[in-house]
N, C-alpha and C positions, 0 to 999 in steps of 0.2 A: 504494500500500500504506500503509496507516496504521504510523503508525512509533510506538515503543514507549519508555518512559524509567520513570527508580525513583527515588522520593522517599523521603528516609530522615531521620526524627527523631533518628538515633543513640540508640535507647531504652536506658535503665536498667532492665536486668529485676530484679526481686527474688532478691534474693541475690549480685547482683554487681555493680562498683560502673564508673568511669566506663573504665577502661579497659578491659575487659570489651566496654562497650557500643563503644569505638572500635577496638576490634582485628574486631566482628564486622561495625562498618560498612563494615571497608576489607574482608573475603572478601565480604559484598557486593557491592560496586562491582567487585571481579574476576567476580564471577559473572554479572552488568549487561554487562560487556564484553564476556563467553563469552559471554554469551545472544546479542547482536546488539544489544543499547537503543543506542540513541543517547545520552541524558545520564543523568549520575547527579548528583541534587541534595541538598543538605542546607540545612535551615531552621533559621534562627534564633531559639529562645527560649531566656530567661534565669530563672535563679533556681529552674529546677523539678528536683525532687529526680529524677524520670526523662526528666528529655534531656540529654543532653550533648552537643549540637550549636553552644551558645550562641558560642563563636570561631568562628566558621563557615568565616570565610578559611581560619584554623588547622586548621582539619578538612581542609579540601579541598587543601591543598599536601601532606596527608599521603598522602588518596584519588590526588591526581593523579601521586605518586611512587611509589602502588602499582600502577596503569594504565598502558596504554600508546597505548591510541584514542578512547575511551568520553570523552564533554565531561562537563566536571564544572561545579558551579552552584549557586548560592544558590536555594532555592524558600520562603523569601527572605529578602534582609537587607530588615530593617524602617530604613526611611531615618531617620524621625523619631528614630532611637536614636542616632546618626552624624552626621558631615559629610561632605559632599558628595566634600572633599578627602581626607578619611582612607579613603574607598570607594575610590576613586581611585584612592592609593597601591595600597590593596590587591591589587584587581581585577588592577592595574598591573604587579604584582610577580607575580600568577601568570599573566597571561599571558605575561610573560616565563621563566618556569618551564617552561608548560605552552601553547607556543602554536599558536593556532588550534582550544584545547581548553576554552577559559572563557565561561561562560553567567553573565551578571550580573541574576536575577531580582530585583524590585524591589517592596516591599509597604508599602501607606504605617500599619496598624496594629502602634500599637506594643506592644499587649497587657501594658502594664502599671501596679501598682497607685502611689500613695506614694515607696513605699520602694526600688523599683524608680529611679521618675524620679529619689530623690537618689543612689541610685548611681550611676547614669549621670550624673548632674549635666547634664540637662536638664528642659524645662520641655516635655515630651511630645506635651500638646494644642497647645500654641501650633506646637510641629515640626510637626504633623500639618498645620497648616494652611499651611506652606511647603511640602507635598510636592511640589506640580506644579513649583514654582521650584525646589525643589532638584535634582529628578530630570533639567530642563534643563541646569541646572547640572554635575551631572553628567557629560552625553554631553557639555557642550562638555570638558572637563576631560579625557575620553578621545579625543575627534576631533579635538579646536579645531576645532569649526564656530562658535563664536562666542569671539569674543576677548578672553580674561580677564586680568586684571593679573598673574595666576600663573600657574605652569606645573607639573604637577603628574609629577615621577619619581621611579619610573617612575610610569608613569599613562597620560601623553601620547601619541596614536597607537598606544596598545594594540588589540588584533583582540580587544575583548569584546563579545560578543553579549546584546545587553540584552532585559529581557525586563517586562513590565508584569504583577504579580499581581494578583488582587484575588478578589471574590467576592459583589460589588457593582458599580452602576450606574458608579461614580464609578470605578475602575480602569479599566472597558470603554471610557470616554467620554474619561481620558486616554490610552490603548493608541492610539486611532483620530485623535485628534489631534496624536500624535506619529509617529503612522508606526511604529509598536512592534509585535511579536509578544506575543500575549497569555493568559495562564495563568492557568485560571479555578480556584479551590480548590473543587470539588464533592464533593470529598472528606469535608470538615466542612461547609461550607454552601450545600446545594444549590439555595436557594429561589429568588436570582434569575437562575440557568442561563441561562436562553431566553433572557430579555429582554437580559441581560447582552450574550449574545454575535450578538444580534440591530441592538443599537444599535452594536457593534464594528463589526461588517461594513458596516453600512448607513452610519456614519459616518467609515470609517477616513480617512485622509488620505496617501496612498504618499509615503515617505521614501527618503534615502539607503543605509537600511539597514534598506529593505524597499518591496515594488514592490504588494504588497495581501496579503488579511489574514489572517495565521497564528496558527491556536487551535489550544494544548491545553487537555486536561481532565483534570484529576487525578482517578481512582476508586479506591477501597477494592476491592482484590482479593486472594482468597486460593482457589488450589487446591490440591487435594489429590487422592487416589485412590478416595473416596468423599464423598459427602455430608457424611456426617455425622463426619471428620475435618476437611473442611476449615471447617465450622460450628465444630468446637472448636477449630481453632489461633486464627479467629477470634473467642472467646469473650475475648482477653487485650485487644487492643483495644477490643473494649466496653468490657470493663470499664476501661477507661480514662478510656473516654471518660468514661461515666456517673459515676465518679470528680471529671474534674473539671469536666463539670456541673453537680456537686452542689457544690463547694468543698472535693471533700477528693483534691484528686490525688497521684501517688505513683509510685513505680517500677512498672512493668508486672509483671503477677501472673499468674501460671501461668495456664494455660487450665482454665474451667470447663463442666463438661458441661450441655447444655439450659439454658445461664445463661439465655438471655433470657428463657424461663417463670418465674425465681424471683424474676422482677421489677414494680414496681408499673407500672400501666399508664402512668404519666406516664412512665418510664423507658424503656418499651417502645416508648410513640410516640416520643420522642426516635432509640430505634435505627433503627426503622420508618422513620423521616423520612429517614434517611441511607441506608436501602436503594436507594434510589434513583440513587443513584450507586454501585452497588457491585457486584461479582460476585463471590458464593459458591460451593464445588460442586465437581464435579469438571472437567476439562478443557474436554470437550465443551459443557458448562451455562454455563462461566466463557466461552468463546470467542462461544457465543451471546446473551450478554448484552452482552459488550462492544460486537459487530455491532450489536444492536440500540442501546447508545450512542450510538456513533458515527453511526449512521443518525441517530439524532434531533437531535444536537448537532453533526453534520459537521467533528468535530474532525479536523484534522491530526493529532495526536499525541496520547496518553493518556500520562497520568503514573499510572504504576501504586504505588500507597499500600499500606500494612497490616503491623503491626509481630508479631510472635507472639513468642512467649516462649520459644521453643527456635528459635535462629537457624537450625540448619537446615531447618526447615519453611518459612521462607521462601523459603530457597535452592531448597528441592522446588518449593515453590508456584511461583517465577517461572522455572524451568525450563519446568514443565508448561504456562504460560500461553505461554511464548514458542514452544514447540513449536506447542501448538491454533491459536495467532492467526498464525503465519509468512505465512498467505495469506489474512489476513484482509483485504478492500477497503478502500481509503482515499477 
């Protein structure tokens, strides 16, 4: 059976501001649990006026003390922003919290501009280019499978399940030489899907903490009870996105009706391009699009994405999907 999990931006809708967006993350993650998903993840960015995900450990000790079975998870901490050591701890400390319940997804872009890197007081691109070394670093830091001058607690012999993101050649090709489970973002960019997850398989290398090779694939999904509602809880996301596309992002904005016609066609092929990973509609529509997914991309797991602007259409929409797909083949 393909198994099911919820990616959550912690969005800032218009009109309400961060706690808002974290009080309506954690009834999600109870409703993820109710449903049946397996994980519930939260991704890290910084600086943007709608996500409030950016402490992301912080989020997830709050998610994991509202839960009680449901793995909770970074989708993802961006390494290049961190030390290896400060992951560490963190990871460290909730899976002592929360154990046997912590998923440490791992992404090496660190999406950001200047002013960004002096807050963080690093030097971003040269991090990036340490990723594969640090992300080593890392698992020795959680296993000691390699012997480091420090020991990092907690941290040490933590049960965190790590995990490789990307969305590109270069994620797929570390996942497969590390022996990693691997988490494609098709979500936002779907273009090197195939190849991606084609060089994963064909190149994996079975590790201690994994025997061969386990794909998810994050897709933008939203149901509803007709078409043409679940078209408009999805109109708040677009406009998101096309938002910031363009350079002008911002809190998530109410749903708009037929948005995608009142737009220029570069905007359009931009939506168009991510249709592709995505299932709109109502139950039946959304279950058979996923099937056909999964059929093309033989993913293990689907990270089911899509933010709307009245949290409880979410809550509808992943109800409905987890009913349709219960017997969906894996």
């Amino acid at each position: 059976m393909t198994r099911f999990s919820v990616l959550d931006l912690v969005p800032v809708r218009q009109g309400e501001g961060v706690a808002e967006a974290l009080a309506a993350a954690t009834v999600l993650a109870q409703k993820a649990e109710e449903a049946g998903c397996d994980r519930f993840w939260v991704a890290e960015h910084h600086a943007m006026e709608g996500i409030a995900g950016g402490a992301t450990s912080v989020v997830l000790a709050h998610i994991g003390n509202a839960t009680s079975r449901i793995r909770i998870g970074s989708g993802g901490i961006m390494l290049p922003n961190h030390t290896p050591f400060q992951i560490a701890e963190q990871f460290g400390t909730l899976d002592a919290l929360f154990p046997g319940r912590v998923d440490l997804g791992l992404g090496r872009a660190p999406g950001a501009g200047p002013e960004l890197q002096r807050a963080l007081r690093k030097n971003l691109g040269q991090a990036s280019e340490h990723f594969p070394q640090d992300v080593i670093e890392l698992r020795a830091l959680l296993t000691g499978d390699i012997d480091l001058p420090i020991r990092a607690t907690p941290g040490h012999g933590a049960n965190v399940e790590i995990w490789m993101l990307g969305s590109s050649l270069f994620g797929a090709q570390l996942a497969a030489r590390l022996g990693l489970p691997y988490a494609f973002a098709a979500h936002f960019a779907p273009d090197h899907l195939d190849d991606a997850l084609a060089l994963y398989r064909r190149e994996f290398t079975p590790s201690h903490a994994l025997d061969r090779p386990h794909v998810m694939v994050a897709m933008n999904v939203f149901a509803a009870d007709s078409e043409a509602e679940a078209q408009l809880i999805a109109s708040s996301q677009q406009q998101s996105f096309v938002a910031l596309r363009t350079g002008n992002p911002g809190k998530l904005p109410p749903p708009v009706a037929n948005y995608a016609a009142s737009l220029p066609p570069s905007s359009r092929a931009m939506l168009d391009h991510l249709a592709q990973a995505a299932a709109v509609g109502t139950p039946d529509m959304v279950a058979e699009r996923i099937a056909a997914f999964v059929a093309r991309t033989g993913a293990d797991e689907i990270m089911l994405c899509g933010a709307t602007h009245d949290p409880e259409a979410r809550l509808r929409s992943l109800d409905l999907v987890m009913d349709a797909c219960r017997d969906l083949p894996g």
